[in-house]
C-alpha positions as CSV (number, residue, x, y, z in Angstrom):
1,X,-24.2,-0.9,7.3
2,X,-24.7,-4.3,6.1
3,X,-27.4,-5.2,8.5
4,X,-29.1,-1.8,7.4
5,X,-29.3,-3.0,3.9
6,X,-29.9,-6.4,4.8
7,X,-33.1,-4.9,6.6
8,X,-33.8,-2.8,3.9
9,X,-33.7,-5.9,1.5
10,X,-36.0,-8.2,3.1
11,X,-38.5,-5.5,3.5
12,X,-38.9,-4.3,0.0
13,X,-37.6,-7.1,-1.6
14,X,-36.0,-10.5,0.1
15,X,-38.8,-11.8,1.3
16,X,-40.4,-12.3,-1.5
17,X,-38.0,-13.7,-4.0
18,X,-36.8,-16.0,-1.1
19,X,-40.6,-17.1,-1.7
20,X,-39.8,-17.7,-5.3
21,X,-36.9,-19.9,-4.6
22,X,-38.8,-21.9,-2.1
23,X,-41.7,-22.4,-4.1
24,X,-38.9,-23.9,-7.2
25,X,-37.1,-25.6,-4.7
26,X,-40.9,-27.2,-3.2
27,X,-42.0,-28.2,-7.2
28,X,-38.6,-29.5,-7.9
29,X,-38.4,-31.6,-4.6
30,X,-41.6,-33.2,-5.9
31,X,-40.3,-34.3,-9.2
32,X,-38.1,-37.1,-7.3
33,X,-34.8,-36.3,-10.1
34,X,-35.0,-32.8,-9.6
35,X,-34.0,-32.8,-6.2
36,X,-30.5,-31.6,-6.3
37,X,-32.2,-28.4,-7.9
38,X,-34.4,-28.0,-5.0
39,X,-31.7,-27.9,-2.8
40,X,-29.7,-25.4,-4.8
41,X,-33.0,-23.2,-4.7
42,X,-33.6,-23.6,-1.2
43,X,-29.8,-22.9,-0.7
44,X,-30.5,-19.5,-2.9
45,X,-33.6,-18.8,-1.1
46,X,-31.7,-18.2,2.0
47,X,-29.2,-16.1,0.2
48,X,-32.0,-14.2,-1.1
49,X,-33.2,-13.1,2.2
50,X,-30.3,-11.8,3.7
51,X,-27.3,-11.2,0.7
52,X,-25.3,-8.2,2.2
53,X,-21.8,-9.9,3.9
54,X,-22.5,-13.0,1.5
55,X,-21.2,-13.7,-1.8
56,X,-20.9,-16.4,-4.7
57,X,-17.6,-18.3,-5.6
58,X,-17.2,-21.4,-8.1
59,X,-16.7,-24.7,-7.0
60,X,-13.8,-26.2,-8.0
61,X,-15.2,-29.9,-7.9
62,X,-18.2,-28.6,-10.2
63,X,-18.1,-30.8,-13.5
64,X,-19.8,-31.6,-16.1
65,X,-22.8,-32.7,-14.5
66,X,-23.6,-28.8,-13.1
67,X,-23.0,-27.4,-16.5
68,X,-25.8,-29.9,-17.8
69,X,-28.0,-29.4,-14.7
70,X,-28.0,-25.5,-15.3
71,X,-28.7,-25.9,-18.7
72,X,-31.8,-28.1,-17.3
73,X,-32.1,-25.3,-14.6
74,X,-31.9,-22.1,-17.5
75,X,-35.1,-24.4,-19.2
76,X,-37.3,-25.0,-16.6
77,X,-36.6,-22.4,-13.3
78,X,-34.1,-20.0,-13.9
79,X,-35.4,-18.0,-16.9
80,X,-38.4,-16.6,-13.9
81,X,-36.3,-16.1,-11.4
82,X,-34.1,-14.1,-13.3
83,X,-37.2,-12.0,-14.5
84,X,-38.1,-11.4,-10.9
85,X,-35.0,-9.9,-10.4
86,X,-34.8,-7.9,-13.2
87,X,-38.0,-6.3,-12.5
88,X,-37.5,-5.7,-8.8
89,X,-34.2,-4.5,-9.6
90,X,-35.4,-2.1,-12.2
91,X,-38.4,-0.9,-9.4
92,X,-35.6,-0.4,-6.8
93,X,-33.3,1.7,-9.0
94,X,-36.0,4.2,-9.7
95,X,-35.6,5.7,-5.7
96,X,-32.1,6.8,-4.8
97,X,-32.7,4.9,-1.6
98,X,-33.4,1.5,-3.2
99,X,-30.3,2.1,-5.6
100,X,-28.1,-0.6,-3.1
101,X,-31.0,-2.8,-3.3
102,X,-31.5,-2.8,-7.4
103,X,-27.6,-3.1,-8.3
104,X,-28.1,-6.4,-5.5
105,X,-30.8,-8.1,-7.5
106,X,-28.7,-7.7,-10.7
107,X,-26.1,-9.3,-8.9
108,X,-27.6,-12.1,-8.4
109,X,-29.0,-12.9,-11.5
110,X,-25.9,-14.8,-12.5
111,X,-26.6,-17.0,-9.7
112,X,-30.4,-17.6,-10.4
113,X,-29.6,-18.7,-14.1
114,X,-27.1,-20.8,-13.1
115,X,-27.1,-21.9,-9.5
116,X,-25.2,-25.7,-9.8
117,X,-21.4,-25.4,-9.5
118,X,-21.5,-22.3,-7.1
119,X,-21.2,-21.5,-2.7
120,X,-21.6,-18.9,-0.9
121,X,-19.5,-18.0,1.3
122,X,-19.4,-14.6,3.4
123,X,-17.4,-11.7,1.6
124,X,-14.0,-11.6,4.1
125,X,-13.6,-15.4,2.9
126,X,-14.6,-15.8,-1.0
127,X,-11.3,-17.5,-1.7
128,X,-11.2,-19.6,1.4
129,X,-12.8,-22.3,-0.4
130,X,-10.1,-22.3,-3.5
C-alpha cells in the first residue's frame, strides 16, 4: 500500500514540492553561511518525493543553534514551503482519492517550518535513533 501512495504522491504532488526544496536548498547553497539549510532542504526534498514508510523524529543532540537556524529558516524559506503545502493539501482533500495525499502534506508542514533539529527515519524504527 505504501508504494501505491508513494506513486500516487509523486504524481500529483511530490515531484513538485521536491522541486521547491531543491530550488531553497540551490539559493541557500549559494549564500556560503546558509549551507547547513541547503542541506536540510535537500535532505527534505527527498522526503518529499517519496514520504509513505518515512517519518520525522527529534534529534536529541539538536541545541540551540537549530532553534536559532529555524527561526532564520521560518524568515527566509519556510514560511513558502509551508504555503505550498497547505494549498496542495487543501487541492488533494477535495477528491476522496487524494484524501491520503492532503492529510500527508499537512503532515509535513511541521517539518518545512522547522527542518534543523529533526531525521527521518523509516516508520518501523522512529525511536531507534533515541
Amino acid at each position: 500500500m505504501k508504494f501505491i501512495l508513494n506513486i500516487l504522491w509523486l504524481v500529483l504532488s511530490g515531484f513538485w514540492m521536491a522541486v521547491g526544496y531543491v530550488i531553497a536548498g540551490i539559493i541557500c547553497c549559494v549564500l556560503i553561511v546558509t549551507i547547513p539549510f541547503g542541506i536540510a532542504s535537500f535532505r527534505i526534498a527527498g522526503y518529499a518525493l517519496w514520504p509513505f514508510g518515512r517519518t520525522t523524529v527529534e534529534r536529541r543532540d539538536a541545541g540551540a543553534g537549530s532553534a536559532v537556524g529555524n527561526l532564520i529558516w521560518i524568515i527566509f524559506a519556510g514560511w513558502w514551503l509551508a504555503l505550498g503545502h497547505i494549498v496542495t493539501g487543501v487541492a488533494q482533500c477535495v477528491t476522496i482519492i487524494g484524501i491520503p495525499l492532503g492529510i500527508a502534506n499537512f503532515k509535513m508542514i511541521p517539518l518545512s517550518l522547522l527542518p534543523l533539529g529533526r531525521e527521518i527515519v523509516p516508520t518501523d524504527q522512529p525511536f531507534a535513533t533515541r
